[in-house]
C-alpha positions as CSV (number, residue, x, y, z in Angstrom):
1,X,-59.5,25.1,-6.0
2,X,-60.2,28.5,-5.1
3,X,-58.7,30.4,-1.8
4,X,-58.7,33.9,-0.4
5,X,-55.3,35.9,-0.6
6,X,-54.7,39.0,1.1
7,X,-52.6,42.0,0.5
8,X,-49.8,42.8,2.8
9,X,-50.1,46.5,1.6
10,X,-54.2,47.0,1.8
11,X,-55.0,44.2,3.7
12,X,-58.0,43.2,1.3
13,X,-58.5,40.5,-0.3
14,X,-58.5,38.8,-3.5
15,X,-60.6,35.3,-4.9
16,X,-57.7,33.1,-6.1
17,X,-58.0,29.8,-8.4
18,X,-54.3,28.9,-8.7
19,X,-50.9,29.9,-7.0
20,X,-49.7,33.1,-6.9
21,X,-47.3,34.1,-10.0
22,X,-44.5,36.6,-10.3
23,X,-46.4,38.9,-12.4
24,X,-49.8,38.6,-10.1
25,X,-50.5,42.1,-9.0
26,X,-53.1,42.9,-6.2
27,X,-56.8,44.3,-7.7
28,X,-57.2,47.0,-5.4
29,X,-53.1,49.0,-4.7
30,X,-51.5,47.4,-7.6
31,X,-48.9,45.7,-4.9
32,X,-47.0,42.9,-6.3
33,X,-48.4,39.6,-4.7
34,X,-45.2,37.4,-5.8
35,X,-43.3,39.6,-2.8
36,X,-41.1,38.9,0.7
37,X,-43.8,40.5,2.0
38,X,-46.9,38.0,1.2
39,X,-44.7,34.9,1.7
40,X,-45.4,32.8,5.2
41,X,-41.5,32.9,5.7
42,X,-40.9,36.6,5.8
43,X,-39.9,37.8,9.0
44,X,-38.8,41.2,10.0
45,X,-37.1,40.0,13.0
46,X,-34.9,37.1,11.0
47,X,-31.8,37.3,9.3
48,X,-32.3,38.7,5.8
49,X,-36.4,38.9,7.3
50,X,-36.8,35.3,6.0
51,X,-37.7,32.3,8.0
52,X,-35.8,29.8,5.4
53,X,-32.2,29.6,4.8
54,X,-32.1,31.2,1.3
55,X,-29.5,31.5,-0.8
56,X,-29.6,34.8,-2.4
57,X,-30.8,38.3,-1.0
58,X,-34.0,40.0,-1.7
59,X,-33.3,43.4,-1.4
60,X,-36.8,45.1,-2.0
61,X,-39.0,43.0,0.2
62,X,-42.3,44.6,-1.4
63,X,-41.3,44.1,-5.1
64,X,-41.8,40.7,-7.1
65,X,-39.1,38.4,-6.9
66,X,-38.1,34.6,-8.1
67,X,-37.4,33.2,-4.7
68,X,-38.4,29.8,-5.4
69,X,-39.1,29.0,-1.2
70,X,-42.0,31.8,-2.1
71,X,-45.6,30.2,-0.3
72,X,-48.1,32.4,-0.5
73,X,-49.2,33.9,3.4
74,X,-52.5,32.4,5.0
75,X,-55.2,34.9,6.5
76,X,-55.6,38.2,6.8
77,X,-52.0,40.0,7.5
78,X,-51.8,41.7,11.4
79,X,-51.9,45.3,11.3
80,X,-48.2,46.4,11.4
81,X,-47.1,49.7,13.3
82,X,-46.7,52.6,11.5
83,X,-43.0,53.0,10.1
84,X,-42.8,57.0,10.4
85,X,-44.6,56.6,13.9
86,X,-41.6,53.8,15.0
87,X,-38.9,56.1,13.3
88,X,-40.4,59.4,15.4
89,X,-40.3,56.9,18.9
90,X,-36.8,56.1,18.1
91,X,-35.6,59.6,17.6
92,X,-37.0,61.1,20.3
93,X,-35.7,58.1,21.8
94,X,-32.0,59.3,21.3
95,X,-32.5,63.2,20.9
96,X,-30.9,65.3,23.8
């Protein structure tokens, strides 16, 4: 059965036939696809940014890893705000 995954990192998207493996990297950045990142469960508001209760941390949310709760995100990931645009808020937030 074929189905559409897409990239957390460059949001495009790749023709799948099977499940997403460890070594799967994406076609078009080279972003591992077996990552916190791509999984349904991650989070960045939830304890170790996963929705399940796993038992080991993943430190490098964008690298492959062998979390076995792993399930592949559906759709097209929402356009996230830019990290050195929220770092820049915050520190003019607390500059004098």
């Amino acid at each position: 059965m074929d189905w559409i995954f897409y990239c957390w990192k460059c949001k495009n998207s790749t023709e799948m036939v099977d499940k997403v493996m460890r070594s799967d990297t994406c076609p078009h950045c080279g972003a591992d696809m077996h990552s916190c990142k791509n999984c349904q469960y991650y989070d960045p508001n939830c304890h170790n940014e996963c929705k399940e209760h796993v038992a080991f941390y993943v430190p490098d949310k964008e690298k492959f890893n062998f979390c076995g709760m792993f399930k592949a995100h559906e759709g097209p990931h929402e356009a996230g705000e830019d990290i050195e645009l929220a770092k820049a808020r915050l520190d003019a937030l607390f500059s004098k």
